[in-house]
Every structure is written in structure tokens, then in C-alpha cells.
N, C-alpha and C positions, 0 to 999 in steps of 0.2 A: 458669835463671840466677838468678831471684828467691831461690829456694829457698837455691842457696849464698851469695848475698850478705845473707843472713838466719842463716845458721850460721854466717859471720865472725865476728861480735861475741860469741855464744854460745861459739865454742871456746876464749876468751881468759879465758871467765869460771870461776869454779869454782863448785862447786854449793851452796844453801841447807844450812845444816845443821838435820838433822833434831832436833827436842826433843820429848821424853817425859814428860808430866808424868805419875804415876798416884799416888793415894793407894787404901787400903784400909781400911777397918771395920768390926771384929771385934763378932761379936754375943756374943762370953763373955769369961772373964777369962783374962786382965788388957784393961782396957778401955783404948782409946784407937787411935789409926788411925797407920796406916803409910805415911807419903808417899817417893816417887821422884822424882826428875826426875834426866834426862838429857839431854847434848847428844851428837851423835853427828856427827861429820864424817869424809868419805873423803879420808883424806889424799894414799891415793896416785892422784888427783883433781889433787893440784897436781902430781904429776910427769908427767902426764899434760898439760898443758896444752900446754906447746910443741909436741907432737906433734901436739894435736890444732887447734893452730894451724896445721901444716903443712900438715894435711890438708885445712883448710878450702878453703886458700889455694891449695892443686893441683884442686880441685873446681871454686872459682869461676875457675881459667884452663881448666879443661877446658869446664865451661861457655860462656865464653868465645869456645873455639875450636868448638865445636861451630853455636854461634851466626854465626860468623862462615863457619864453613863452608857452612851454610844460604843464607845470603846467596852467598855466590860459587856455588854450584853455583846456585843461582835465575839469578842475571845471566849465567851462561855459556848455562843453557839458552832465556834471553830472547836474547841475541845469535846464540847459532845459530839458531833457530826465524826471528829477524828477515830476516837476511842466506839462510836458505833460504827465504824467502817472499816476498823481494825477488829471485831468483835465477826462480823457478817465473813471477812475475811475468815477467818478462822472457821467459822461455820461451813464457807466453800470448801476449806481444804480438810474439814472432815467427812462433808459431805462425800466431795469426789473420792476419797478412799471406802467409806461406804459405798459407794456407787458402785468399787471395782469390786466389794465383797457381794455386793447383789449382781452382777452381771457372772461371776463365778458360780452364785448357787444359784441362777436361772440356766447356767450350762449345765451344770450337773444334774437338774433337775430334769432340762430335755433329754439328758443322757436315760434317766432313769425310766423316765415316759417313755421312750423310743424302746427301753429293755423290759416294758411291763412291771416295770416294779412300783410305780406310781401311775396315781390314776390322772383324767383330765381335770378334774377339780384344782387339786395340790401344782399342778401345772400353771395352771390360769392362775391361782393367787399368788404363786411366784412371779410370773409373771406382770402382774398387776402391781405388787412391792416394788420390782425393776422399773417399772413405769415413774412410779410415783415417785420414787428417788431419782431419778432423773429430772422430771418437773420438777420438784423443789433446789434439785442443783440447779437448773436455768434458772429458777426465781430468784435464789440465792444470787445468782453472778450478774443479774439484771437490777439488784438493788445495789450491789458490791459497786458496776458502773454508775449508777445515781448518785452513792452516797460520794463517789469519788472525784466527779465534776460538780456535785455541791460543794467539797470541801476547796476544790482548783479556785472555785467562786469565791468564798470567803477567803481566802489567802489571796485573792486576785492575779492568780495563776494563768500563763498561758503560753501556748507555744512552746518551745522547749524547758518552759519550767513546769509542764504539767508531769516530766517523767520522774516523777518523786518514788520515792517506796518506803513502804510501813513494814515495820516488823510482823510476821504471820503471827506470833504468840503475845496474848495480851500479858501487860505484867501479870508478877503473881499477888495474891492478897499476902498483906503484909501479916508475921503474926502476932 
């Protein structure tokens, strides 16, 4: 963007004109030396000017928009990354309260095993349920940290500005 707003002023101007001085001196007769000078300007230089006024002036708005493009596609991928990191959040901490409801009916269920009143089958898939909600809570809290130093990135966070906090509950849909 610097670059066209530095060729604005330039396309308005026309160019220095070039001068030529030369003399020469002869070492025989007739004695005495031969001088030149010229000016030399491109004239068609100034019919060219408007144009290249125009061009400038489509450069520094393409620049412009390029710039500004930069910036909206930055802020759109800072709001989704935000709103999906505040979303996964929420999934953690109902995850982890599921979690505490499966590790309750995997107690009661060894209770029941232990008292014969369930068999090893109904054990094992309870058990297998407390497993698998557990991995998916680690999955859960292993993207939650991804998406959370992606977003430190895009907001070009660090060091003690990385201890931000999000609200646990996404808005509500409006009605």
C-alpha cells in the first residue's frame, strides 16, 4: 500500500529533461573546438500523464481493498475460532459432569456385580461407556487447548496476555 501511495504523486509529474553538453578538439587544422549542447524532453510524457494518473489511483484502491480484505478475513477467522472454542468449552464441562454420572453408575454397577445381581456382560459395557467418556473428555480438553492457542495467535497474544477467559455458556439464540 506504501508503494502506491508513493507512485501517486510521481504519476502527476512529468519527467526531468535530459541535457547534453559535449564539446570536441581537433588536433589539426582548422583549429578550434566544436561544442553541443542539447535539451531533450519526451513529450509524449505529458499525454501520458492522465493515464498514468489513473493508474495510480486504481493501484492505491486495489491496495486498499486488499488491505482491508486482510483484515476481515483475520476478524472472521478470530470470531469463528472464538465462538468454536467457547462451544468445545461448553462440551468439556458437560462432558466432565457426564463423566461424574458415569463413574457413579460404573460404582454401582461393581456394587451390583460384587452382590450377584448383575452379570459380567452389563459390567463390561458399563464399563466400556466410563472408558469412552473419559477419551472423548481428553479429546474434548485437547482441542479446547488447540483451539485456545490458535485464538492467543490470531489476537497475537502472549505471555501474560494469554490468561484471558470466555464465558462457559454460548449466547442464547435470539427469538
Amino acid at each position: 500500500m506504501w508503494l502506491s501511495l508513493a507512485d501517486l504523486p510521481d504519476s502527476g509529474s512529468i519527467k526531468q529533461p535530459w541535457l547534453y553538453v559535449g564539446a570536441r578538439f581537433t588536433d589539426r587544422p582548422p583549429s578550434g573546438s566544436n561544442r553541443e549542447f542539447a535539451i531533450v524532453q519526451d513529450f509524449l510524457d505529458l499525454f501520458l500523464i492522465t493515464l498514468r494518473k489513473k493508474v495510480a489511483a486504481n493501484e492505491r484502491a486495489r491496495a486498499k481493498l486488499r488491505v482491508v480484505d486482510a483484515v476481515l478475513k483475520i476478524a472472521s477467522e478470530l470470531k469463528t475460532t472464538f465462538y468454536t472454542l467457547q462451544a468445545k468449552q461448553q462440551l468439556f464441562s458437560r462432558l466432565t459432569t457426564l463423566g461424574a454420572t458415569n463413574a457413579a453408575a460404573l460404582e454401582f454397577s461393581q456394587r451390583l456385580h460384587d452382590g450377584g445381581t448383575t452379570n459380567d456382560l452389563e459390567l463390561a459395557n458399563q464399563q466400556a461407556s466410563y472408558s469412552q467418556g473419559r477419551a472423548d473428555t481428553a479429546e474434548i480438553a485437547a482441542e479446547v487447548r488447540t483451539d485456545r492457542e490458535e485464538l492467543n495467535r490470531l489476537m497475537g497474544g502472549w505471555g501474560p496476555d494469554t490468561q484471558w477467559k470466555v464465558a462457559d455458556e454460548l449466547p442464547s439464540i435470539p427469538g
